[in-house]
C-alpha positions as CSV (number, residue, x, y, z in Angstrom):
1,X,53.0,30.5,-0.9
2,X,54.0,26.9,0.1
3,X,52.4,25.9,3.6
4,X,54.5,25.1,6.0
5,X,52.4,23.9,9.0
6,X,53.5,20.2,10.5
7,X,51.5,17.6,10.0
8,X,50.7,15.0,13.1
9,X,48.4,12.1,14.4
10,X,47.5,14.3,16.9
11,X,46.4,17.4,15.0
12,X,43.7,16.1,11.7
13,X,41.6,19.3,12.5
14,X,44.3,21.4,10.5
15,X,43.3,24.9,9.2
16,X,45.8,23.4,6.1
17,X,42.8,20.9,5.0
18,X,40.4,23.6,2.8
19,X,43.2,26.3,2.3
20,X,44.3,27.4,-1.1
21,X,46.2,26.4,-3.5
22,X,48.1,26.7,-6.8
23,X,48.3,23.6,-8.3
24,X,50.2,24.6,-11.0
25,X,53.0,26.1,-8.9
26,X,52.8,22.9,-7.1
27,X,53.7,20.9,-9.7
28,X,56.6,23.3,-11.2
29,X,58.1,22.9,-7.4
30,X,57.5,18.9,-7.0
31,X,58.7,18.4,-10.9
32,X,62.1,20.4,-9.9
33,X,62.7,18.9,-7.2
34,X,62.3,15.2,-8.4
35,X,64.5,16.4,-11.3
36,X,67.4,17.5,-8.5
37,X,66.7,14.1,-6.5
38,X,67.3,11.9,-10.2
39,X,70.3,14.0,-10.4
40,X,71.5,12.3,-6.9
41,X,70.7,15.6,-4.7
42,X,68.4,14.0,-1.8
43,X,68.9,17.1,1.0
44,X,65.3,18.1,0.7
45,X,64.7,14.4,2.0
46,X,67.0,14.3,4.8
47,X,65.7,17.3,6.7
48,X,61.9,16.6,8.5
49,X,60.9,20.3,8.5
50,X,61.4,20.4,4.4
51,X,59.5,17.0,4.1
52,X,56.8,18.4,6.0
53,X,56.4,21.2,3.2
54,X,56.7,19.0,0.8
55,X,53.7,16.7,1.9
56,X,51.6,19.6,3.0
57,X,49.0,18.8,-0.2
58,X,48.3,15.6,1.2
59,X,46.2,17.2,3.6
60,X,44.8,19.8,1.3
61,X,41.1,19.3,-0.4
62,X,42.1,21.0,-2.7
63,X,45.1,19.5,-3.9
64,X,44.5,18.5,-7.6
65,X,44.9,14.3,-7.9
66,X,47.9,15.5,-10.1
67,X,49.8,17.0,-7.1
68,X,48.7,14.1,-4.9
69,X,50.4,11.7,-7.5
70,X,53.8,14.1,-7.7
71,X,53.8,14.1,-4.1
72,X,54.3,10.6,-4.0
73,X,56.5,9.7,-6.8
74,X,58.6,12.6,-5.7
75,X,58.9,10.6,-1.7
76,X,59.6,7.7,-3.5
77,X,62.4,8.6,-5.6
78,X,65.1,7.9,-3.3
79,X,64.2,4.0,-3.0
80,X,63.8,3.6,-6.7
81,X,66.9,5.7,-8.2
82,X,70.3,4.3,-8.3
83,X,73.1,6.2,-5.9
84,X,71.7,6.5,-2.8
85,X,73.4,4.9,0.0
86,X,72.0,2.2,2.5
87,X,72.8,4.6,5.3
88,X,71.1,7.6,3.2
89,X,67.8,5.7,2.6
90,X,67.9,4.5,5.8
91,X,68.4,8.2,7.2
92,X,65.3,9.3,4.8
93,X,63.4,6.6,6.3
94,X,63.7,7.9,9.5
95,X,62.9,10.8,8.9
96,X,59.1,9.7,7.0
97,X,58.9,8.3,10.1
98,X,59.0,10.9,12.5
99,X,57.2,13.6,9.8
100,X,54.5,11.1,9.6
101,X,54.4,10.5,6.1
102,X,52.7,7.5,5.9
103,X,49.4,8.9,7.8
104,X,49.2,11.8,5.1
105,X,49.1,9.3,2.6
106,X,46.3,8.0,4.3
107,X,44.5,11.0,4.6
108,X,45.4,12.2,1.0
109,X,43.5,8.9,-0.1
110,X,40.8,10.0,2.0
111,X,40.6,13.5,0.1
112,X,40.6,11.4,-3.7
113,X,37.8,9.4,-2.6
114,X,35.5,11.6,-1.3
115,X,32.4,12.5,-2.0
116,X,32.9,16.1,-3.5
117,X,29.4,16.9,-3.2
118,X,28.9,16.1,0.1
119,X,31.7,18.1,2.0
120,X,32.6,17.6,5.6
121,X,30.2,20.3,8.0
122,X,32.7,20.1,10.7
123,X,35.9,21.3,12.2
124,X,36.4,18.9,14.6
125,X,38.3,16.1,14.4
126,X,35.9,13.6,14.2
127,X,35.3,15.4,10.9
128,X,37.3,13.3,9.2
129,X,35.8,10.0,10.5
130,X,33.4,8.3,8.3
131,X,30.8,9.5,10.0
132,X,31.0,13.0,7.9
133,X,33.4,12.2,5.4
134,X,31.0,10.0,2.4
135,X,32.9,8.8,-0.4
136,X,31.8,8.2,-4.1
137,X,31.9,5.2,-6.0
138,X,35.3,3.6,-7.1
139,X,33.3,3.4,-10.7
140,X,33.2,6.8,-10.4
141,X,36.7,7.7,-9.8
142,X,38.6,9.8,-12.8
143,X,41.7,8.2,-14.3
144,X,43.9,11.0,-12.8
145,X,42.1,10.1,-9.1
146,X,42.9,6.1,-10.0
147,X,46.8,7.7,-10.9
148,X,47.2,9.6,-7.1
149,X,46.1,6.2,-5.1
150,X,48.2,3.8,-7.1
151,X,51.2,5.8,-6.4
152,X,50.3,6.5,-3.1
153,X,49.2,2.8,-2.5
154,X,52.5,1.8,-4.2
155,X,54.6,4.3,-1.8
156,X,52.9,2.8,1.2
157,X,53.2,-0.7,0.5
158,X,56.9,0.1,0.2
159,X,57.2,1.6,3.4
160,X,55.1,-1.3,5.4
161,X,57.5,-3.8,4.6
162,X,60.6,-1.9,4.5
163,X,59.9,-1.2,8.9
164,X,57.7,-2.5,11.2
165,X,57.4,1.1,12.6
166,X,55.7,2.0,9.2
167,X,53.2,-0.8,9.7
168,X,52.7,0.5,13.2
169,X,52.0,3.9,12.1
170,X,49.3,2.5,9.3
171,X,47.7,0.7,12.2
172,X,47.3,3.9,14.0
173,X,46.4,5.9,10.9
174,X,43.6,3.5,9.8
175,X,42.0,3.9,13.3
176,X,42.7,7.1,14.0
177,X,41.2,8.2,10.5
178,X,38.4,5.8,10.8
179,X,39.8,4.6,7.3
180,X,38.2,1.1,7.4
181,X,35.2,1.5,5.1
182,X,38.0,3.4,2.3
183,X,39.8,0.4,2.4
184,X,37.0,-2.0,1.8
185,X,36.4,0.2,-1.2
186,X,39.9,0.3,-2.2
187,X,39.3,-3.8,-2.4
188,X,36.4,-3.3,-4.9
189,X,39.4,-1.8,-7.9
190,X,40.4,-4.8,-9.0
191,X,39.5,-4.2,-12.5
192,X,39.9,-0.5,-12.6
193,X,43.8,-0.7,-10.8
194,X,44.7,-4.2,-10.3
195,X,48.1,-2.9,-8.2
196,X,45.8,-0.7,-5.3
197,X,44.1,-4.6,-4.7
198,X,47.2,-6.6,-4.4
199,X,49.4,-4.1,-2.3
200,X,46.7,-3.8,-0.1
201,X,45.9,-7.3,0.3
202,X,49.8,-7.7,1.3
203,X,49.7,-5.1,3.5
204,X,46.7,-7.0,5.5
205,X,48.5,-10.0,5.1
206,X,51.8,-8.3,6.8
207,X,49.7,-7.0,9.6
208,X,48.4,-10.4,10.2
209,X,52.6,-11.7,10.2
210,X,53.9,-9.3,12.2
211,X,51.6,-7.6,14.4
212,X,49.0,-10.2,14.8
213,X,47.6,-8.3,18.0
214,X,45.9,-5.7,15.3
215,X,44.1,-8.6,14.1
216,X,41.4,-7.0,15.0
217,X,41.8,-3.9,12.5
218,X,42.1,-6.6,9.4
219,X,38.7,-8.2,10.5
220,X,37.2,-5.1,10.8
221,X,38.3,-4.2,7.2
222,X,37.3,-7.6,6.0
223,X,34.0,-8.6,7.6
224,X,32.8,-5.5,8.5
225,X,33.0,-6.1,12.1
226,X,32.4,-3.2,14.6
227,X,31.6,-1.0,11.8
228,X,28.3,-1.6,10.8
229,X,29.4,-2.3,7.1
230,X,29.3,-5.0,4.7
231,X,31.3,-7.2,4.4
232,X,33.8,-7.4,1.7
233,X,32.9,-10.4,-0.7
234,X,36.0,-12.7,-0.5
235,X,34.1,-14.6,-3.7
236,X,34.9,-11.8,-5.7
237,X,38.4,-11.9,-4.9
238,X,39.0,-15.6,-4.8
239,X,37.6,-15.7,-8.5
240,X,39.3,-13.0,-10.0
241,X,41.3,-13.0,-13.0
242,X,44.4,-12.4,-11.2
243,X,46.4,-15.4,-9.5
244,X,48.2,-12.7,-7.2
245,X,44.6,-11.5,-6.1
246,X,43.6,-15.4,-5.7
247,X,46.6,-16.0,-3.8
248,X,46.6,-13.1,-1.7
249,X,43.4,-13.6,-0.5
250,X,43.8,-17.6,0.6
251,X,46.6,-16.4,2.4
252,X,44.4,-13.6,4.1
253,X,42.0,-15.8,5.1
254,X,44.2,-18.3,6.5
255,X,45.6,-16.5,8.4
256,X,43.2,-14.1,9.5
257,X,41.3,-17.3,10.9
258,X,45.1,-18.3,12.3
259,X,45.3,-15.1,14.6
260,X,41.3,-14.9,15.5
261,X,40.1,-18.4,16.0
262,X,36.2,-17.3,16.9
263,X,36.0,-15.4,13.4
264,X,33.3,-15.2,11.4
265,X,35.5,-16.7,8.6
266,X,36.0,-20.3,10.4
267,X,32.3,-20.8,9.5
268,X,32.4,-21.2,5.7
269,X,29.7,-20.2,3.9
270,X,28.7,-22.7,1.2
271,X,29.7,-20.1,-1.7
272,X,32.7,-19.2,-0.4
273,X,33.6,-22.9,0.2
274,X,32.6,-24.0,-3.3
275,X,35.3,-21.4,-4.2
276,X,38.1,-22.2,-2.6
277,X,37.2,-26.0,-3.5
278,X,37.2,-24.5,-7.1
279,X,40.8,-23.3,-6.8
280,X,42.3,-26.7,-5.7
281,X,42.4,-27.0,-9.7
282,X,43.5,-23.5,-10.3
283,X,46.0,-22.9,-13.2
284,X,48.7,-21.7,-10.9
285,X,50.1,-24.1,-8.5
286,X,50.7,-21.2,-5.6
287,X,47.1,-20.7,-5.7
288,X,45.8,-24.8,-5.3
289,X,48.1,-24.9,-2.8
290,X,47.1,-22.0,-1.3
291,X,43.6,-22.9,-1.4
292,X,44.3,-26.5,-0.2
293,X,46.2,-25.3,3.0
294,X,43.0,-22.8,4.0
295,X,40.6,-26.0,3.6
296,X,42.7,-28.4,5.7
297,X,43.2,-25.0,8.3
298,X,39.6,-24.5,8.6
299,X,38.9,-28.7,9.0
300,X,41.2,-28.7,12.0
301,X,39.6,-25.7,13.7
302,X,36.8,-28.7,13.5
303,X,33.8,-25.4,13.8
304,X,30.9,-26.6,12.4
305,X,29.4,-24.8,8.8
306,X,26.2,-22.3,8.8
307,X,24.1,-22.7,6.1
308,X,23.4,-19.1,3.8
């Protein structure tokens, strides 16, 4: 029987999270209904009690990564497929909005990370903090697992910069979730799925553009701050393979240090200086410049270096 049960910020301690499922049935009822929504039928999109059913799974440990993935593609049909309407995908929008879409995504990513061997005790909200929740590895995550977060991550992104209420309700969903050390993990796939690492460097980025009083979240994500975590090793971004990570990740530190003036980040550390002195002869031009502008930002901020 498909679960019907409405999803909310306010309600993560959901009997939905360890109930049954059939997966297979699942997928038969997702793969029918993307077929109908190709076909130009997008009703089950405009109604919020039938896109609650549909993204039911996201909240569902049990959920194979297979449904995850169908879920996804299936809520991002309408902004892909040719026919719709502004007014329509504006109206399906809307109504992501108010079924909270974008938080189950979250949460689904939450469920393909974890550690399956080290289940959640609790019932309680705070069950699905990181206090309880441990994840595994991103070395150890299957290709169908690395499959569900790229279209997830993909269908996310999308909705971010498409309205600001989106990007509001990630905010939320981050801290609500206590998502920060998934996302720091989620930054160690570059080699694995390049696409998770550069939509979620953008979406940082955005946050820092638009709503620069959650500063505070992207610093928490990025230098462990508040957390007790690592921090995320901007050398490894700044040198990797891919100009858009390279790119991505001056911009996030120059404007990161932009919003919060007193961050840890406007004290260079000698590696990561010699690496963004390295790109000032990058192969791409976006990235020297890039890379030039942070050096010149943090010289006018005229805080003296640490040494390592």
């Amino acid at each position: 029987m498909v679960p019907t049960a409405v999803f909310t910020l306010h309600s993560w301690n959901s009997t939905e999270n360890g109930s049954s499922i059939e997966n297979e049935e699942w997928l038969a009822f997702l793969q029918r209904n993307m077929e109908e929504l190709m076909a130009g039928q997008l009703d089950c999109l405009k109604n919020t009690n039938l896109v609650s059913v549909v993204i039911a799974p996201l909240r569902n440990y049990n959920a194979s990564p297979k449904v995850l993935e169908y879920v996804a593609n299936m809520l991002a049909l309408p902004f892909v497929v040719t026919g719709p309407s502004e007014k329509e995908v504006e109206n399906i929008e809307e109504v992501y909005l108010e079924a909270k879409v974008l938080p189950n995504l979250i949460y689904a990513s939450k469920i393909i990370a974890r550690n399956k061997n080290c289940p959640s005790r609790s019932t309680t909200p705070s069950a699905f903090g990181e206090g309880d929740m441990q994840y595994q590895s991103v070395s150890e995550l299957s290709s169908d697992e690395l499959q569900a977060l790229e279209a997830i991550c993909l269908l996310i992104c999308y909705l971010v910069h498409c309205n600001e209420d989106f990007l509001i309700q990630f905010c939320d969903a981050v801290a609500i979730l206590n998502a920060v050390t998934l996302l720091q993990q989620f930054l160690l796939l570059g080699r694995r799925k390049l696409r998770v690492v550069t939509d979620y460097l953008a979406i940082f980025n955005l946050i820092l553009q638009q709503l620069p009083e959650n500063a505070d979240l992207v610093e928490q994500i990025i230098l462990g701050t508040s957390t007790g975590d690592n921090p995320v090793d901007l050398s490894i971004l700044l040198t990797h393979p891919s100009s858009v990570v390279r790119f991505r990740t001056c911009e996030l530190i120059r404007q990161l240090t932009s919003v919060k003036q007193n961050t840890q980040l406007t004290t260079l550390s000698p590696k990561l200086e010699q690496n963004l002195n390295l790109l000032l002869s990058d192969s791409s031009n976006s990235v020297h410049m890039a890379a030039e502008e942070v050096l010149q930002h943090l010289k006018k901020l005229t805080i003296p270096k640490h040494s390592e």
